[in-house]
C-alpha positions in Angstrom: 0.0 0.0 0.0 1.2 3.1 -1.0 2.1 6.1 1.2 -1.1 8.2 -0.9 -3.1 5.7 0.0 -2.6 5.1 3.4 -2.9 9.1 3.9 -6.1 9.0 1.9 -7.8 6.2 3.9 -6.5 7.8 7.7 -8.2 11.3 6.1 -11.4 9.2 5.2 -11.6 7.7 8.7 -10.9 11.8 10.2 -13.8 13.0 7.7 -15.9 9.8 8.9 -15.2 10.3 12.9 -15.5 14.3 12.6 -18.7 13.8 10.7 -20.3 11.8 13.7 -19.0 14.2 16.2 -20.4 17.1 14.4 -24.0 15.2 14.2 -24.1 14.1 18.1 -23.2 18.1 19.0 -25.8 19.3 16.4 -28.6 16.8 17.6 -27.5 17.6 21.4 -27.9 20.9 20.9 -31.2 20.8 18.9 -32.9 18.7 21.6 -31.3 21.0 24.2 -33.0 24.1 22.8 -36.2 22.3 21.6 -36.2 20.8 25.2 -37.4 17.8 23.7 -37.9 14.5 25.4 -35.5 13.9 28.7 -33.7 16.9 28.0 -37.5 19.1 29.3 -36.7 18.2 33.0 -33.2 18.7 32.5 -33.4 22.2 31.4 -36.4 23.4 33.7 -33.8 22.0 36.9 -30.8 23.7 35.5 -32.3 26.7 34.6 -31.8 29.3 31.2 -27.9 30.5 32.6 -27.0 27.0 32.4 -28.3 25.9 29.6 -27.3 28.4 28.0 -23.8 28.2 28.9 -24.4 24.4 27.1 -25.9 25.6 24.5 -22.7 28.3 24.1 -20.5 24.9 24.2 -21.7 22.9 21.9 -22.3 25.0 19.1 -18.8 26.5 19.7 -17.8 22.9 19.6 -19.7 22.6 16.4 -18.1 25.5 14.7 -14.6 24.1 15.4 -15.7 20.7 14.0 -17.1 21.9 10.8 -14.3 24.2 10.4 -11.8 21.0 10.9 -14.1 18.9 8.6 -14.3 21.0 5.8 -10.5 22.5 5.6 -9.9 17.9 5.8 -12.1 17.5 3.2 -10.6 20.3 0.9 -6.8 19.4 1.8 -7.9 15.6 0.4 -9.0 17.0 -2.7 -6.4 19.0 -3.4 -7.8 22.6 -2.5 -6.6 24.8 0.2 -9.9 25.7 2.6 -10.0 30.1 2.7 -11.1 32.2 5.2 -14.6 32.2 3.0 -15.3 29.5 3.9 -14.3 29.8 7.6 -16.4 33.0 7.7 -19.6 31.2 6.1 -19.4 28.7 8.2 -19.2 31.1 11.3 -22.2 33.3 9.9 -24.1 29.9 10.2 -23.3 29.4 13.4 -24.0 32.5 14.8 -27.9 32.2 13.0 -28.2 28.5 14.2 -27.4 29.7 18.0 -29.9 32.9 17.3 -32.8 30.8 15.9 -32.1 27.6 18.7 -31.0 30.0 21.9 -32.1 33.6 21.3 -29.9 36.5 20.5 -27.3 36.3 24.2 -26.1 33.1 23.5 -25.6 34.0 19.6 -23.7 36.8 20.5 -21.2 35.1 23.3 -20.7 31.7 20.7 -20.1 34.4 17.7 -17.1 35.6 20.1 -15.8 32.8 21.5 -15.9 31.2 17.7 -14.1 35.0 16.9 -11.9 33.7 19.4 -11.0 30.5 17.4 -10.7 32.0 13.7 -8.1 34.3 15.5 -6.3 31.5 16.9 -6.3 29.9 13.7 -4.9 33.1 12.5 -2.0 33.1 14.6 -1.5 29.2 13.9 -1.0 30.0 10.0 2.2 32.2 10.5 
């Protein structure tokens, strides 16, 4: 097996794993905010700071993760990912956690994801 190969399959089984993570955060956070199932007792006892706090989490998580997935799944075809694409997919963030959390917790995950493009701009240099 060649040394292509064996880079293409590990990138695969990234793509694959980040894929699944990014689903479990995205449905986590949807039942969170559509208190759906267990998750309505859980959020009534922890009240709207925490779960909001939660809620700032995971869809931080989820920026990072589509981030990570789609710069993987250019670099294995090729392209480099741009900061379009990183800014798109921070845009869609920020509406997700406004349409699922309210405007707050849109605003404090749009920074702390701020927080993360910068970091990958210090990382590039």
């Amino acid at each position: 097996m060649s040394q292509k190969t064996r880079e293409r399959k590990q990138m695969r089984r990234t793509m694959f794993i980040s894929g699944a993570a990014i689903a479990f955060i995205a449905l986590m956070a949807g039942l969170l905010a559509l208190r759906f199932g267990p998750f309505a007792g859980i959020v009534d006892f922890l009240g709207p700071v925490i779960t909001g706090v939660i809620g700032i989490t995971l869809l931080t998580l989820l920026f990072i993760g589509l981030v990570l997935l789609i710069g993987n799944l250019r670099n294995m075809y090729g392209e480099s990912a741009g900061w379009f694409d990183v800014i798109v997919l921070w845009v869609l963030v920020v509406i997700i956690a406004a349409i699922l959390f309210g405007v707050p917790v849109a605003l404090l995950t749009g920074l702390l994801c701020i927080g993360f493009i910068y970091y990958l701009h210090l990382a590039q240099d």
